[in-house]
Each structure stands twice: as C-alpha cells, then as structure tokens.
C-alpha positions as CSV (number, residue, x, y, z in Angstrom):
1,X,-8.9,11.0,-45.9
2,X,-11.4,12.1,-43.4
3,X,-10.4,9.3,-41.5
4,X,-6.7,9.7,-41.9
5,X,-6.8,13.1,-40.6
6,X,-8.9,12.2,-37.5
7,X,-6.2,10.0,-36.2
8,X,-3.7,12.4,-36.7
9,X,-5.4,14.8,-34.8
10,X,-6.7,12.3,-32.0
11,X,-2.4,11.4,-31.6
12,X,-1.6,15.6,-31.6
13,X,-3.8,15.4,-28.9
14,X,-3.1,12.5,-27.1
15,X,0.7,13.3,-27.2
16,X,0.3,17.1,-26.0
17,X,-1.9,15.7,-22.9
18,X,1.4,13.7,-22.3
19,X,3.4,16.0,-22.8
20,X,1.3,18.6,-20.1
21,X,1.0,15.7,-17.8
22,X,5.0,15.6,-17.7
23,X,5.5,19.2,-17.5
24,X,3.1,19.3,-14.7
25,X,4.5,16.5,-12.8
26,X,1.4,14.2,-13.4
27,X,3.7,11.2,-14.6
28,X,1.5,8.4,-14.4
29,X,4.0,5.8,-13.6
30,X,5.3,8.2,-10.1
31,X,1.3,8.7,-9.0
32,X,2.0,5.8,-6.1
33,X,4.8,8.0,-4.6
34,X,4.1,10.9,-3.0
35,X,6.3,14.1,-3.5
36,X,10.2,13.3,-2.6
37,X,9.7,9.6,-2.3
38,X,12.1,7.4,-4.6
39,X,10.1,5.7,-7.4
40,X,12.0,2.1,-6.5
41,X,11.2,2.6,-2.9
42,X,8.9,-0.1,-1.3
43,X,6.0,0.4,1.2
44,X,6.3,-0.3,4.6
45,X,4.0,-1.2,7.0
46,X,5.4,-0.1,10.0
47,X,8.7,1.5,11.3
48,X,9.2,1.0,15.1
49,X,12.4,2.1,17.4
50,X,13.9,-1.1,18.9
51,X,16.7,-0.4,21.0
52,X,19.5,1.5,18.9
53,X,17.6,-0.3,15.4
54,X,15.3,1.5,13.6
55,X,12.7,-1.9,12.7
56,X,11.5,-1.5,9.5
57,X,8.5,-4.4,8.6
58,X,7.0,-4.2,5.0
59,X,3.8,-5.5,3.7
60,X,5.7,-9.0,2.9
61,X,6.5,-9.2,6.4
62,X,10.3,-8.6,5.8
63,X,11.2,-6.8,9.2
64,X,14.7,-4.8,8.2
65,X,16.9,-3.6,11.1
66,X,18.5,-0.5,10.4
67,X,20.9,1.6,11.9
68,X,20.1,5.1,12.8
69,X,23.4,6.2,12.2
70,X,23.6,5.3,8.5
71,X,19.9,5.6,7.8
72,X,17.9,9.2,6.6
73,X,14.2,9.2,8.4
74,X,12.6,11.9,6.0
75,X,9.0,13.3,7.5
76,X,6.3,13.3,4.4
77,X,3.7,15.7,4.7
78,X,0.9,15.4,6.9
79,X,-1.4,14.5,4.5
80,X,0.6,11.3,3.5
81,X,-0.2,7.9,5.1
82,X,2.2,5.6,3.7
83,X,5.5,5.0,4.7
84,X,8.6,3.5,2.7
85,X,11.8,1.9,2.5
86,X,14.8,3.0,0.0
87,X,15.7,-0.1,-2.2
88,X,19.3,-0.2,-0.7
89,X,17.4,0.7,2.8
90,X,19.5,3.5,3.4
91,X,16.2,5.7,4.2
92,X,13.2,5.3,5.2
93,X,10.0,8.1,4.6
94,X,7.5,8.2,7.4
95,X,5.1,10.0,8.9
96,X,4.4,12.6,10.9
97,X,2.9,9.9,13.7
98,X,5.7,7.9,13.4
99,X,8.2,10.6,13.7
100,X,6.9,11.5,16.8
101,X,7.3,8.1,17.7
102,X,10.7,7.6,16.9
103,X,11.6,11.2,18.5
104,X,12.8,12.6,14.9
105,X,11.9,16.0,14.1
C-alpha cells in the first residue's frame, strides 16, 4: 500500500507543479517564444528594407517579400535576439536593432 500511496502523491505533485507552471505562464511548450510572439511563428534570420518590401529570410533560406502596407513590424524587448515571421506572414517581430534599421519606431 506504501507503494500505492507514494505514486499518488508523486502525481498530486507532479500535476500541481503543472498546474503553477500554467498559472505562472511557464508553459513549457511557449518557452521558444518570447512574450507576445505567436507560438506558430517561425524564426527569421534577418529582416532587411528593400525598396518598398520589407525582405524577410528565415533560417531555411526562404527570403519572403512583404509589403509594408499590409504587414505589422512589432519591436520585442531589448533583451530579445530573435526575430520571427507570422505563419500567414502578415507580421513580422524584430528587434530593437532592426527597427532602427527599418525606421519603425
């Protein structure tokens, strides 16, 4: 019974660290995102102003050309390094760098 009782205990405990985890917004399946960044987003490895076209190349070496009329450029935090693409590239997350570079505030 011992036993029995032990892993009963062990799953309280494992399901109310879950359950904290959630609460506190430590999901682990969002940790590669930061804060505001869609979970289906990909990673980019650069975003450069061409023109009127926002380039966008990811880490495949896919190169998107976007519009900056119908494209959102949100600034992460400074403490963010990675940049992404919205799976319907629609907006693109950069940085504070690359804001600068692309004149968007």
């Amino acid at each position: 019974m011992a036993g029995k009782a032990g892993r009963i205990i062990a799953g309280v405990i494992v399901a109310g660290v879950l359950v904290a985890g959630g609460a506190l917004g430590l999901n682990a399946c969002d940790s590669n995102y930061p804060e505001g960044v869609d979970t289906d987003a990909r990673e980019v490895r650069s975003v450069t102003l061409s023109g009127d076209s926002y380039e966008v190349l990811d880490y495949e070496d896919d190169l998107y050309v976007l519009s900056p009329d119908s494209t959102d450029v949100i600034v992460l935090d400074d403490d963010v390094t990675r940049q992404f693409v919205s799976r319907n590239e629609d907006t693109i997350w950069v940085t504070e760098e690359t804001a600068e570079k692309l004149g968007v505030e």
